[in-house]
C-alpha positions as CSV (number, residue, x, y, z in Angstrom):
1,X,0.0,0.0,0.0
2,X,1.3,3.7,-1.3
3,X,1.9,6.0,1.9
4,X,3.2,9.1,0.1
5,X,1.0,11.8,-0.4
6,X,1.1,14.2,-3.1
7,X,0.9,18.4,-3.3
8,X,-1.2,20.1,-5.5
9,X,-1.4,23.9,-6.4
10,X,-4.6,25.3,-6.0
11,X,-6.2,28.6,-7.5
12,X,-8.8,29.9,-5.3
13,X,-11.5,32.5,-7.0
14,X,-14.2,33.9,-4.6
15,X,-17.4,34.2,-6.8
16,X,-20.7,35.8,-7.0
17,X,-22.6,33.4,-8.3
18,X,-26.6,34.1,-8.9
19,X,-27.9,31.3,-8.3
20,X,-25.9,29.7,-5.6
21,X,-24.7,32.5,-4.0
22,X,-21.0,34.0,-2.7
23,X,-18.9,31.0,-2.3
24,X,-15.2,29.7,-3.3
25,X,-14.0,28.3,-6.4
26,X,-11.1,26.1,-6.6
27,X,-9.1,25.0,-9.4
28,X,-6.3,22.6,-9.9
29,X,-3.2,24.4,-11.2
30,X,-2.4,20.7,-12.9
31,X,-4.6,21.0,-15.0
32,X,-3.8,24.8,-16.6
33,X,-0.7,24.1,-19.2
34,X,-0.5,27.0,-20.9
35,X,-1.8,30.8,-20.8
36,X,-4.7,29.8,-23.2
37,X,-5.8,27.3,-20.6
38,X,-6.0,30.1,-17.6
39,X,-7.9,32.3,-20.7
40,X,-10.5,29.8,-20.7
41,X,-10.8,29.5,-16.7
42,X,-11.1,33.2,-16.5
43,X,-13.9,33.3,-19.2
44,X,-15.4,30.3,-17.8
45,X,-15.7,32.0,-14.3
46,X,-16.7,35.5,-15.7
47,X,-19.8,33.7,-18.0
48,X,-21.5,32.4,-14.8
49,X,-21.2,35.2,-12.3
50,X,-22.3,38.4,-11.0
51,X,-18.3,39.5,-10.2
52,X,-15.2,37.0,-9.4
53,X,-11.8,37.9,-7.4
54,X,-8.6,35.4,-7.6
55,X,-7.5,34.8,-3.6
56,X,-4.4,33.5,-4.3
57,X,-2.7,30.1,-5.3
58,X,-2.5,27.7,-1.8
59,X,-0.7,24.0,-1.9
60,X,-2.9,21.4,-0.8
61,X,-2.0,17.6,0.1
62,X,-3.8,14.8,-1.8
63,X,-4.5,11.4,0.2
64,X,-2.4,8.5,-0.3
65,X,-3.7,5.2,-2.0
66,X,-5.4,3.3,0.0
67,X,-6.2,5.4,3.1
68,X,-9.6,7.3,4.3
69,X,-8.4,10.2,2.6
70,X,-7.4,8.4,-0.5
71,X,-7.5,11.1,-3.5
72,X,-9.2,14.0,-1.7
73,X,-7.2,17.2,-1.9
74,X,-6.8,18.9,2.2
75,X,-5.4,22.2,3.2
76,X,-4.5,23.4,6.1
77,X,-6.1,26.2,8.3
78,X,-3.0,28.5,7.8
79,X,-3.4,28.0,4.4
80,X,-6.9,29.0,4.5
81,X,-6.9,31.2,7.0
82,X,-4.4,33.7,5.2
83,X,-6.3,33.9,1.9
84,X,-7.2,37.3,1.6
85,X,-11.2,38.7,2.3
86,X,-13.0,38.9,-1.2
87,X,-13.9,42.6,-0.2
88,X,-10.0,43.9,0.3
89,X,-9.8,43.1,-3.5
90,X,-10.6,44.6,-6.8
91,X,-13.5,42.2,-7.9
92,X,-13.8,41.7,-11.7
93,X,-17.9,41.5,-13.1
94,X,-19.1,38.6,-14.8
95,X,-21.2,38.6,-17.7
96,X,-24.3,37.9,-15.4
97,X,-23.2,41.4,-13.8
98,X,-26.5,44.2,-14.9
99,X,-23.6,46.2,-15.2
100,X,-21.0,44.3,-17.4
101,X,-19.3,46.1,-20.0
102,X,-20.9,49.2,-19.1
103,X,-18.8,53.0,-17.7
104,X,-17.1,52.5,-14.2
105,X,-19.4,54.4,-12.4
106,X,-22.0,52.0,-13.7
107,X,-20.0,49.3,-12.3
108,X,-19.9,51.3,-8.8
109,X,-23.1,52.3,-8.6
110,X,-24.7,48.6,-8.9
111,X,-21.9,47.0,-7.0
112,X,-22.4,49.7,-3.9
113,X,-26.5,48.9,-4.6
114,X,-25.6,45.6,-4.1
115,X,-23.8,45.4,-1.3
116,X,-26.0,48.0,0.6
117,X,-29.1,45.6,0.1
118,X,-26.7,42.6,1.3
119,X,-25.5,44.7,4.6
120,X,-29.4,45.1,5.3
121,X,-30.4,41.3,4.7
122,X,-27.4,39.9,7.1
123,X,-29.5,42.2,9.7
124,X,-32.9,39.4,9.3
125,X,-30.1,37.0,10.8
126,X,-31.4,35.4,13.8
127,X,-31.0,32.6,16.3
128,X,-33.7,30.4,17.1
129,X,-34.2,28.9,20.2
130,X,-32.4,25.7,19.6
131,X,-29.3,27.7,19.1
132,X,-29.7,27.4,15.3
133,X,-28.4,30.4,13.2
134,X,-30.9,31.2,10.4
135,X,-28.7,33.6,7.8
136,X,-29.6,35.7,5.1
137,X,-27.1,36.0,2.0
138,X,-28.0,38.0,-1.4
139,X,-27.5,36.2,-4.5
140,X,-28.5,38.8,-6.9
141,X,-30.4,42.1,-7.9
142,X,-32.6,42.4,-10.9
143,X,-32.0,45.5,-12.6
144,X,-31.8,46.6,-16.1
145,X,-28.2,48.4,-17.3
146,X,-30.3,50.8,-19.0
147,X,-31.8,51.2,-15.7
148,X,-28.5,51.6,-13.6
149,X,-26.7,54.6,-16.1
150,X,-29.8,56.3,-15.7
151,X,-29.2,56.6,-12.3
152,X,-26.3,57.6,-12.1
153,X,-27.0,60.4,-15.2
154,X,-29.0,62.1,-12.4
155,X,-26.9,61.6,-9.8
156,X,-24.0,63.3,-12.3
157,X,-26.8,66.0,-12.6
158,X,-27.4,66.7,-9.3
159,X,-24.0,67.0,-8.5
């Protein structure tokens, strides 16, 4: 029986997805030969979200052969722990962003919208009385582009 266990580079994207919600995506760094092949990630990723950040690239340790943890990839906590928060970074819209491919203050204006409605859902968070924690996350806002640049054509107006 094979006792050695093997490393594995992972990339780590945190993703607004619309359906499913904020979570992590992880990708094998095996499987990415070329520059064409993180091209396709990246469009891959930007097609089915809202907005996408890469954490950072962490090593994880595949099982040995043979044991419990035979082929499943583990990291540690430190590795985990010092990927960065998806908020201290410059997130990237997806195509499934209202406000893809429009002006920068377009971008702002829907990703500070969202976010605003998201801070005020996380306050509906509450513990039952069983000491269960029922949490509210946003997964998206429907709203037209059209409907976003006009905004912010009256806010420039105001102003």
């Amino acid at each position: 029986m094979e006792t050695t266990s093997l490393t594995e580079d992972l990339l780590v994207y945190f993703v607004q997805h619309p359906e499913n919600g904020p979570g992590h995506r992880v990708h094998s760094r095996n499987a990415i030969h070329s520059e064409n092949d993180l091209l396709v990630l990246k469009s891959k990723i930007e097609s089915e979200a809202l907005w996408f950040v890469r954490l950072r690239e962490i090593v994880a340790t595949r099982g040995p052969a043979g044991s419990l943890m035979s082929g499943r990839l583990t990291c540690s906590d430190q590795a985990l722990a010092k990927l960065p928060l998806p908020g201290t970074l410059r997130k990237r819209p997806g195509r499934l962003n209202p406000a893809y491919g429009q002006r920068n203050d377009v971008l702002q204006l829907f990703e500070s919208m969202f976010e605003r409605i998201s801070t005020w859902a996380k306050k509906l968070d509450y513990v039952d009385s069983d000491g269960l924690l029922t949490g509210h996350a946003l997964k998206e806002v429907k709203i037209a582009p059209a409907q976003i640049a006009t905004y912010c054509e009256r806010y420039d107006r105001i102003r």
